[in-house]
C-alpha positions in Angstrom: -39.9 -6.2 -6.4 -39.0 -9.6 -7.6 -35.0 -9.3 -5.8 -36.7 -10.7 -2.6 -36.8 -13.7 -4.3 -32.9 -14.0 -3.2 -33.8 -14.5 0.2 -36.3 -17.3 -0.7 -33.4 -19.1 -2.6 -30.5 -18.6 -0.7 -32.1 -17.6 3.2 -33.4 -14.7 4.9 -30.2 -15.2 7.4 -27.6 -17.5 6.5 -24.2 -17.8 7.5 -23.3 -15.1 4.7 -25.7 -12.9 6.0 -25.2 -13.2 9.6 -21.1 -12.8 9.3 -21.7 -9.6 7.2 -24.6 -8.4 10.1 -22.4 -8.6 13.0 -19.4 -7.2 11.4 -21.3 -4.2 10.0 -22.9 -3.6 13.5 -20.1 -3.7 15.5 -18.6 -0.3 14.2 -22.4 0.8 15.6 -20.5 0.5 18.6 -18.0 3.7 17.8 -21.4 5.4 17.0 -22.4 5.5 20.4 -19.5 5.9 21.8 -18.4 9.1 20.0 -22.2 10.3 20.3 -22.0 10.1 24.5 -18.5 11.0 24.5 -18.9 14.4 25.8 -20.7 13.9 29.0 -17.2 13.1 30.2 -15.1 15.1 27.8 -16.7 18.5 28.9 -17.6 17.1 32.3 -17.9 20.9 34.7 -16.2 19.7 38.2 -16.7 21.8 41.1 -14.9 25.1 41.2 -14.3 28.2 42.8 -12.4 31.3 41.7 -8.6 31.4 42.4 -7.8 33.2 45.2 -4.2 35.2 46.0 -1.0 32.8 47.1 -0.3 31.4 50.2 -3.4 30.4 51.6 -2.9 29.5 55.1 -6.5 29.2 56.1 -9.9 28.4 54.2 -13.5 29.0 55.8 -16.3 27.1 54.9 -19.4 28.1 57.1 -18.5 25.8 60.5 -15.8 23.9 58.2 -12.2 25.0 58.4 -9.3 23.5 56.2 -6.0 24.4 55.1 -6.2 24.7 51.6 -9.1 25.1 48.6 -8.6 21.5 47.4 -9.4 20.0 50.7 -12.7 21.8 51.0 -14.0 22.0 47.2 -15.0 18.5 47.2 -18.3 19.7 50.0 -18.2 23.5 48.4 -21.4 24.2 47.2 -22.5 27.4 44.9 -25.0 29.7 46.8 -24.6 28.0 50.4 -22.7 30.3 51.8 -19.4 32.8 51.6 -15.9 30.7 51.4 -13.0 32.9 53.1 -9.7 32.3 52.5 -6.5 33.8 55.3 -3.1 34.7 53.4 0.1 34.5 55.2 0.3 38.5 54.8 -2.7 38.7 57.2 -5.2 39.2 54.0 -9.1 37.9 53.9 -10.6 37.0 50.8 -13.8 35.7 49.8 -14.5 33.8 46.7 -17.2 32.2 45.2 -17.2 30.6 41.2 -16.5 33.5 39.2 -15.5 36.5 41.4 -13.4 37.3 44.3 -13.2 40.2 46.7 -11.0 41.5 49.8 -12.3 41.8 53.0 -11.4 42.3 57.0 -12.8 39.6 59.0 -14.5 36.1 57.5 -17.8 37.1 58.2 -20.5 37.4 55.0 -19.8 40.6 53.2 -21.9 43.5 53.3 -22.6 46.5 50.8 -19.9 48.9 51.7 -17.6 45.8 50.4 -19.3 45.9 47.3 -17.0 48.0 45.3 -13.8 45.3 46.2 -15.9 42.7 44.4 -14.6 41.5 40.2 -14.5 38.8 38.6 -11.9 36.5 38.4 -8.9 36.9 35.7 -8.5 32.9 34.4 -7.3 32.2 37.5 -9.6 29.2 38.6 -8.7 26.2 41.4 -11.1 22.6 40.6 -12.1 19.7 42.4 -10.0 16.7 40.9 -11.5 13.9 43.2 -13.7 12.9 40.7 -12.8 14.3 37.2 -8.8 14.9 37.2 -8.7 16.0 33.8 -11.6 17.7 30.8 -11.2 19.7 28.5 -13.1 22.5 31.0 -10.5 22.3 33.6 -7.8 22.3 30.8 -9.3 25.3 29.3 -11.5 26.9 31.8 -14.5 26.9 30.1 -16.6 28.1 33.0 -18.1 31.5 34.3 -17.3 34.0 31.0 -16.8 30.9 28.9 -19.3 28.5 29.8 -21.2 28.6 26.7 -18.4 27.3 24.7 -18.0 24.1 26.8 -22.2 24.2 26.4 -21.8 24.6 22.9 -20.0 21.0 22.5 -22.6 19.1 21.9 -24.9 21.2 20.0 -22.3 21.5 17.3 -22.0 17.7 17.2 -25.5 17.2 16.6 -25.3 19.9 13.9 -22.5 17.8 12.5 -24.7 14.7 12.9 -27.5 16.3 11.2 -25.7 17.5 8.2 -23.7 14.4 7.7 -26.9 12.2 8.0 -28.0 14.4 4.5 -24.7 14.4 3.0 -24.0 10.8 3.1 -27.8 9.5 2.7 -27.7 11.1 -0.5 -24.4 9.4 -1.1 -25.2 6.5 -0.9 -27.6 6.3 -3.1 -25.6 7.4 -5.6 -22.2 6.3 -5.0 -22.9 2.7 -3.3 -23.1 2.0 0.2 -20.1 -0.2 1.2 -17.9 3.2 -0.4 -19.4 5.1 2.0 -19.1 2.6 5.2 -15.5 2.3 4.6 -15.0 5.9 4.4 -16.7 7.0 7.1 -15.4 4.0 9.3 -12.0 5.6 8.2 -12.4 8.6 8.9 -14.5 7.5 12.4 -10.8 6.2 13.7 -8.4 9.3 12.7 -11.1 11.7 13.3 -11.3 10.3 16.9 -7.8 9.8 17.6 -7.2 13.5 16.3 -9.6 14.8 18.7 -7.4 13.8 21.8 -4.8 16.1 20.6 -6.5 19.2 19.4 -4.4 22.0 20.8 -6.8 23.9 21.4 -10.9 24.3 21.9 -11.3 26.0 18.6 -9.6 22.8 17.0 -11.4 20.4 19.4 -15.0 21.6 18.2 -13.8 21.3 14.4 -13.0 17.6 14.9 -15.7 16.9 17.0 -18.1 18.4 14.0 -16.6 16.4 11.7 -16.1 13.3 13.3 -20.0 13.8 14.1 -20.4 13.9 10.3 -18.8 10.9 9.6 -20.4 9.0 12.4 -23.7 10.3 11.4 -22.7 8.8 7.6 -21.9 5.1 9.0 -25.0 4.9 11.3 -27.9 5.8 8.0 -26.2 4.2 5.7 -25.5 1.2 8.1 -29.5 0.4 8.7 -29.7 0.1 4.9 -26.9 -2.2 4.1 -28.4 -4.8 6.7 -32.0 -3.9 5.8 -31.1 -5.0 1.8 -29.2 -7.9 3.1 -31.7 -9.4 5.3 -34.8 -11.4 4.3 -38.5 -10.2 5.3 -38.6 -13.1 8.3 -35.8 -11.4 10.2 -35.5 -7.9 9.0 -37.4 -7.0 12.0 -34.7 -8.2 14.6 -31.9 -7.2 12.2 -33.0 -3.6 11.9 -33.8 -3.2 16.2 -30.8 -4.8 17.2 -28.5 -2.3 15.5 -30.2 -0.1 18.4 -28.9 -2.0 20.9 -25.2 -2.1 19.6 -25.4 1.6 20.1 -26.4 1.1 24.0 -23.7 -1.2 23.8 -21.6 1.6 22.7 -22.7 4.0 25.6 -22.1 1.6 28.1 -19.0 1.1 26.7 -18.7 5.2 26.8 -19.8 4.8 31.2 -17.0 2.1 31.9 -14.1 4.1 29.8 -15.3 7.3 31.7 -15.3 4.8 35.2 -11.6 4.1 34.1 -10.1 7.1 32.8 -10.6 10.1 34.2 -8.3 11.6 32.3 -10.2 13.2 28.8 -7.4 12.8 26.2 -6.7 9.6 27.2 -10.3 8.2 27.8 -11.3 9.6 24.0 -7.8 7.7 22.6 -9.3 4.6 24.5 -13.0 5.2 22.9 -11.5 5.7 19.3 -9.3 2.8 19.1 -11.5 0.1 20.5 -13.4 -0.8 17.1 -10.1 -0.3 15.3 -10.3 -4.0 14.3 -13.4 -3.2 11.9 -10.5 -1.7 9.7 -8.9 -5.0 8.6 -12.2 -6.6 7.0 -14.7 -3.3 5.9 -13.4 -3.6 2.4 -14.3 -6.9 1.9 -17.7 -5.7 2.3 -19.9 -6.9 -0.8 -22.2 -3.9 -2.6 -25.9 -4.8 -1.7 -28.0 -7.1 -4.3 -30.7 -4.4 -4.3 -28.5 -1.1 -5.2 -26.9 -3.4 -7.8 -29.9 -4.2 -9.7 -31.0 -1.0 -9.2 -27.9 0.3 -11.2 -28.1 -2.4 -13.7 -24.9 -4.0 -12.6 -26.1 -7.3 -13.4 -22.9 -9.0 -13.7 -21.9 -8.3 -10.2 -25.3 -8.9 -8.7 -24.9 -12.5 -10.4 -21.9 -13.0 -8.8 -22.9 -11.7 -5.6 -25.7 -14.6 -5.7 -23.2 -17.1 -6.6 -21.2 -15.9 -3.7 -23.9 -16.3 -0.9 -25.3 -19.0 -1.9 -21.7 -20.9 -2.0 -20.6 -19.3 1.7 -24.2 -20.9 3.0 -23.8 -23.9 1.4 -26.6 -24.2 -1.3 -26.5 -24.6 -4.8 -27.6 -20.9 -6.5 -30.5 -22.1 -9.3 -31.5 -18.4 -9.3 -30.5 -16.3 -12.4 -30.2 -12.4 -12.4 -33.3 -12.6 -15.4 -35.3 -14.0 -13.1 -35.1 -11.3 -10.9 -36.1 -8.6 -13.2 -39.4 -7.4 -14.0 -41.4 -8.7 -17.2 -41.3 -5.1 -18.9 -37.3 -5.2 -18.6 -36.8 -8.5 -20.2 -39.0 -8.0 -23.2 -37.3 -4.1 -23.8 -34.2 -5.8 -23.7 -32.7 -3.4 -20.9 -31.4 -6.1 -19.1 -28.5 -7.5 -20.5 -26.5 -10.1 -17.8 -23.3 -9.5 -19.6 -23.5 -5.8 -19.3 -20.2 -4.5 -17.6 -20.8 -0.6 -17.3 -23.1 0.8 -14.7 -26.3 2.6 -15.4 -27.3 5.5 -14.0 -30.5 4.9 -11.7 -33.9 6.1 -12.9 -33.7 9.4 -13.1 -31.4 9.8 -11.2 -30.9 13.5 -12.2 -34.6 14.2 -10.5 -33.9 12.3 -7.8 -33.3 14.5 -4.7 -35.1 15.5 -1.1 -38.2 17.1 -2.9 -38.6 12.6 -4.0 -39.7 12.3 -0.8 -42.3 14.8 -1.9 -43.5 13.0 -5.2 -47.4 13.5 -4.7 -49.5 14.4 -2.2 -49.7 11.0 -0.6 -46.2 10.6 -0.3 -46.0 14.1 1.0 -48.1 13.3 4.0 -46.5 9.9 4.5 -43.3 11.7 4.3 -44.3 14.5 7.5 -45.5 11.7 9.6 -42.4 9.9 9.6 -40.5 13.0 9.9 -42.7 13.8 12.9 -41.7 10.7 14.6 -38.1 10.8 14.2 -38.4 14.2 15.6 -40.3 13.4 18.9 -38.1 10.2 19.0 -35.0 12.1 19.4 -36.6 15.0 21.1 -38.1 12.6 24.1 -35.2 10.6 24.2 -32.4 13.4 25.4 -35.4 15.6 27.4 -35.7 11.9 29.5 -31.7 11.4 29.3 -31.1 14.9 30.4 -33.9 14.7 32.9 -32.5 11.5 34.7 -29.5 13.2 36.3 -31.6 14.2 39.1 -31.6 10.2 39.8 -28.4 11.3 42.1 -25.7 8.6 42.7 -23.0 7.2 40.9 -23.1 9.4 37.4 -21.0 6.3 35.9 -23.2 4.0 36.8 -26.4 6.4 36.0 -25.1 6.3 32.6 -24.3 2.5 31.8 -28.4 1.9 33.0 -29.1 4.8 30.1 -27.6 2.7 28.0 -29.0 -1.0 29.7 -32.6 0.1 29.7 -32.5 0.8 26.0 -32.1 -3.5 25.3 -35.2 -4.7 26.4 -37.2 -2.1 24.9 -35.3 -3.1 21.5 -36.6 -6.9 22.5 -39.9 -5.9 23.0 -40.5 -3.6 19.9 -39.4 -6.3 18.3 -41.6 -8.9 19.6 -44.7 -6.4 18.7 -43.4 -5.4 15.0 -43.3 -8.7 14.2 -47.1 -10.2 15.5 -48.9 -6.7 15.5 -46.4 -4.7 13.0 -44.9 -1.9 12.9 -48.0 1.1 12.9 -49.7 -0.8 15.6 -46.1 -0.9 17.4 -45.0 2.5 16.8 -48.2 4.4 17.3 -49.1 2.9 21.0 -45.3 3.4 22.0 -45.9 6.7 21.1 -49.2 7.2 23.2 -47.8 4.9 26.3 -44.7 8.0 26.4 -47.3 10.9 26.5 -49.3 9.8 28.8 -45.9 8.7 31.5 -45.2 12.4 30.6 -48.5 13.5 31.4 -48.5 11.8 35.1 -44.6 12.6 35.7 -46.2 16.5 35.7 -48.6 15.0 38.4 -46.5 13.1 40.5 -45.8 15.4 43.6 -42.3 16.6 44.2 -41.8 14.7 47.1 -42.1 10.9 45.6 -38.8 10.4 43.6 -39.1 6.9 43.1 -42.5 7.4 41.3 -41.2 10.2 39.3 -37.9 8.0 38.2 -40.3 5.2 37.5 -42.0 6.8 35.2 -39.1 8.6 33.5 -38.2 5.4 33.2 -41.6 4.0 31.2 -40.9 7.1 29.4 -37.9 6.3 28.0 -38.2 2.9 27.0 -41.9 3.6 25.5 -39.6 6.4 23.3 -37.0 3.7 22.2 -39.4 1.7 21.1 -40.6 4.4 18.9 -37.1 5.5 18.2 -35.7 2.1 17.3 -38.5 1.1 15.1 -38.3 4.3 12.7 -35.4 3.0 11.0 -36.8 0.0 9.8 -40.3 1.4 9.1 -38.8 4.4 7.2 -36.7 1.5 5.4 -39.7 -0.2 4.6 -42.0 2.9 3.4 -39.6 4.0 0.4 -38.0 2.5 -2.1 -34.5 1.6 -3.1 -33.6 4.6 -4.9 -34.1 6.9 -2.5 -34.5 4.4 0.6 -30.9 5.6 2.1 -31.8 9.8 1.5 -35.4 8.9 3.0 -33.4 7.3 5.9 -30.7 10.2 5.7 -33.6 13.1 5.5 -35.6 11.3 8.5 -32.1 11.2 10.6 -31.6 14.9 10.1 -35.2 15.8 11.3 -34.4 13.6 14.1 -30.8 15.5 15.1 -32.3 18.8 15.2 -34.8 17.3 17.6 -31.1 16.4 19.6 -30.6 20.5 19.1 -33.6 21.3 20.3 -34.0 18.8 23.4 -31.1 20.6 25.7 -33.1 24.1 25.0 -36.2 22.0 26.0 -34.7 20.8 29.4 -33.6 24.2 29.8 -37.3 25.8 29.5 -37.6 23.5 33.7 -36.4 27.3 34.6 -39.7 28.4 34.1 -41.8 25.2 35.1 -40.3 22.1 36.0 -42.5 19.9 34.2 -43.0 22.2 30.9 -40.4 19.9 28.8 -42.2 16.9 29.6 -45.5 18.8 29.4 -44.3 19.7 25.4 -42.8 16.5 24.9 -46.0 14.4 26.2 -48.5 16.8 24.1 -46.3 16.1 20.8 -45.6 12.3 21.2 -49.8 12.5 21.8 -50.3 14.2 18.5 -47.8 12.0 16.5 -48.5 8.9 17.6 -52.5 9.6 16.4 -50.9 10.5 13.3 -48.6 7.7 13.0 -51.9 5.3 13.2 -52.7 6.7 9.0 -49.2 5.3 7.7 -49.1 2.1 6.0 -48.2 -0.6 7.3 -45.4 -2.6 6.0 -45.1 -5.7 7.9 -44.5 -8.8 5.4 -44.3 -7.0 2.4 -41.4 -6.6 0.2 -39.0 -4.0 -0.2 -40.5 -1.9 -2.7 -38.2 -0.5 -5.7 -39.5 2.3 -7.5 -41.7 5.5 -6.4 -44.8 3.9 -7.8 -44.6 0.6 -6.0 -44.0 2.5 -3.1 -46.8 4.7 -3.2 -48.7 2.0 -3.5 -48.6 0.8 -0.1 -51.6 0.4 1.9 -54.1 0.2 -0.8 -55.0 -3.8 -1.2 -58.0 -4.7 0.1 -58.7 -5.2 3.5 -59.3 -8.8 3.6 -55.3 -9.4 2.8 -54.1 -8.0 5.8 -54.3 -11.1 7.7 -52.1 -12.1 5.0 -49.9 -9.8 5.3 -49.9 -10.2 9.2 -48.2 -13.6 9.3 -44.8 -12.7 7.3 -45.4 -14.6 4.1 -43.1 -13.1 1.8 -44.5 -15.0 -1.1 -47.6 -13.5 -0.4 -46.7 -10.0 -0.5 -44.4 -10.9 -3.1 -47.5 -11.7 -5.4 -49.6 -9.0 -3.9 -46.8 -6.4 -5.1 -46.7 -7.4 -8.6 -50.6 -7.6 -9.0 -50.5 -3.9 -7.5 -47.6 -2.7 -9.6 -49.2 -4.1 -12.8 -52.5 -2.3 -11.6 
């Protein structure tokens, strides 16, 4: 408990601190970009089977034209038949998936039934707007439609496994090793994906580069979460968030730009390149090194920050260690080989799991990463009924996402985080509950409160990270992180099977997601709350959260870290 006694000494967020924050968060950028990436990578253009050569006439209800290219782009599915004149004197009619012959260019009828099959690859697209995805390059439509919808759900199961993997990782291996791999592999990964031969290919570097991406992002809220100080972990934390928004706005202008899907994924992969040249000068964490009793280093690490900000370091490594350590002799300053962590052996998912009260505190925050992600893509997905400019549809996804950062952060840090999360969580069920009520006819309203919806969720979505941070302790602070990103990708799974359950009612996804964000934000309202305190270090100090008396919490409330400091140790002792 005693490191946070570095940030007292040295500053919450120094010059040190600050050039290690914004370099670490930039590569957030390539998070979001390669997470949004497929809205214009398997972007569906309109289409219409390919009918025989030498078209010399096309018939679209009152609308004649002399080819299928000039009438696709006002060709709608359902609206009516589409009949094409060869120069041999031959009528065909076509519509998305099948063809059939016919002998005048009025609507078929049932004797014509028999001429009717479906088209054989053969498939002419609308190139105004999208001149090149990989669905026009590989017709992925009609017969193979559910491979181009398949895309993104195996990325997410790439993001969810990945977020496991390299939580756990972490933990054991360090995290900067795992930033600069998976920055690494982020860049060829991405690059490789413009030049998959194939869809087969394409989906097997997509999964993996969602792995790797995945791996930066959890282990990423960590490192700057164990390099920040109590007074501005807060801000730190959220405003990771809104370098991924960044990163899908960046994804809205490249798609604007490039219309052309290799070369607008080349364009996406390449633009964080620059991270490359510095990530390995990345310093290991102070907390992860006392943790594995690499004393040594973590002394020079202090030396090292308090030099770069320009203050004389009076704080020794002994100082930092607990009473018990120095009188066992455990702690030797000199020591040059690592330790293994406490228990390390034991330590796995079923920590999370320790006793009863962890158990529960470990549900709840799984609940919330799972209704975070879940309402987040039903009211992304939802939102393309906005109509307009898609491009520009997208870059406000990504725009609305920065003030709710600013404003959950405003609330963490003068109410804190339960009273923060909980009524986020409330304020998106109940813009849910009156989207159901709105009637059909108001859009506005509707979009308005899709809107309230989605920045309530953020809130709730942005927050977790820290707060799951803040709940757990070192040792198993980047698997808790990990575990909680995993619940919160198969919520990503789920949410496009959600949207799709509209067939049936078109307000039963926001119905389920307004009844669940309800339930969980009661829930979230029995967590501890963390605000102020220290990061806690081992399973008991952790546990231990949320049982001083009630009288401290005013305390607590006004980020004293010297407080909380003190309030630990009495606890831990206890």
């Amino acid at each position: 408990m005693t490191v946070e006694r570095i940030f007292d000494e040295i500053g919450h967020f120094k010059r040190f601190q600050a050039c290690l924050y914004f370099a670490a968060a930039f590569q957030v950028i390539a998070c979001g970009i390669h997470y949004l990436a497929s809205v214009f990578l398997v972007q569906t253009p309109n289409f219409v089977c390919g009918g025989p050569g030498n078209i010399t006439e096309v018939l679209y209800g009152n609308l004649t034209a002399s080819s299928l290219e000039d009438i696709l782009p006002i060709f709608k599915a359902g609206t009516g038949p589409l009949v094409v004149t060869t120069g041999g004197g031959e009528q065909w009619q076509l519509s998305r998936c099948h063809s059939a012959t016919g002998i005048n260019p009025h609507p078929f009828t049932d004797t014509l039934l028999p001429t009717v099959k479906a088209c054989e690859g053969t498939f002419v697209y609308d190139l105004t707007e999208v001149h090149q995805s990989i669905v026009t390059d590989w017709d992925l439509v009609c017969e193979k439609e559910w491979q181009a919808k398949l895309c993104q759900p195996s990325f997410m199961l790439g993001v969810l496994i990945g977020a496991l993997v390299f939580g756990d990782l972490a933990d054991r291996i360090g995290r900067v090793k795992i930033m600069m791999f998976t920055s690494l592999c982020q860049f060829v990964l991405g690059v490789s994906v413009a030049f998959s031969g194939n869809y087969y290919i394409f989906v097997v570097l997509r999964f993996l580069l969602a792995m790797v991406s995945s791996g930066y992002l959890v282990v990423v809220f960590v490192y700057v979460t164990e390099f920040t100080g109590i007074k501005v972990r807060t801000w730190t934390s959220m405003h990771v968030h809104a370098v991924f928004a960044v990163g899908i706005m960046v994804v809205a202008l490249a798609g604007y730009l490039v219309r052309v899907w290799w070369i607008y994924q080349i364009i996406l992969s390449t633009c964080t390149s620059p991270f490359l040249l510095f990530c390995w000068k990345f310093p290991e964490t102070p907390f992860y090194l006392m943790a594995r009793g690499r004393y040594k280093d973590a002394q020079a690490l202090l030396d090292r920050m308090a030099r770069f900000n320009g203050l004389k370091c009076r704080l020794k490594v002994e100082d930092l260690l607990e009473p018990e350590e120095r009188e066992n002799g455990t702690a030797l300053l000199g020591q040059e080989e690592e330790r293994p962590a406490p228990s390390e052996k034991k330590l796995s998912i079923l920590s999370l799991f320790s006793s009863w009260r962890m158990a529960r505190r470990t549900c709840t925050v799984w609940c919330i990463w799972f209704i975070g992600s879940l309402g987040y893509y039903v009211f992304s997905l939802g939102s393309v009924n906005l109509g307009g400019n898609q491009y520009m549809n997208l870059f406000l996804a990504g725009a609305v996402e920065i003030p709710s950062y600013l404003v959950g952060c405003f609330a963490m840090d003068r109410i804190g985080r339960k009273k923060t999360c909980a009524p986020a969580l409330l304020l998106a069920g109940v813009a849910c509950m009156l989207i159901i009520v709105v009637p059909a006819d108001i859009d506005a309203l509707a979009i308005a409160l899709c809107m309230i919806g989605k920045f309530a969720i953020a809130i709730a979505f942005g927050l977790i990270y820290l707060y799951t941070c803040e709940l757990y302790p070192t040792i198993i602070r980047s698997l808790a992180v990990g575990s909680g990103s995993m619940i919160c990708r198969v919520g990503s799974v789920v949410a496009p099977f959600c949207v799709y359950l509209a067939d049936y009612w078109i307000y039963l996804p926001q119905l389920i997601v307004g009844i669940l964000a309800f339930i969980i934000g009661v829930l979230t309202l029995l967590l501890p709350e963390t605000l102020g305190r220290p990061l806690t270090t081992t399973l008991e100090e952790a546990e231990a959260l949320g049982r001083e008396p009630i009288k401290t919490n005013s305390t607590l409330g006004h980020n004293d870290a010297e407080d909380g400091l003190e309030m630990n140790q009495h606890e831990a002792k206890a």
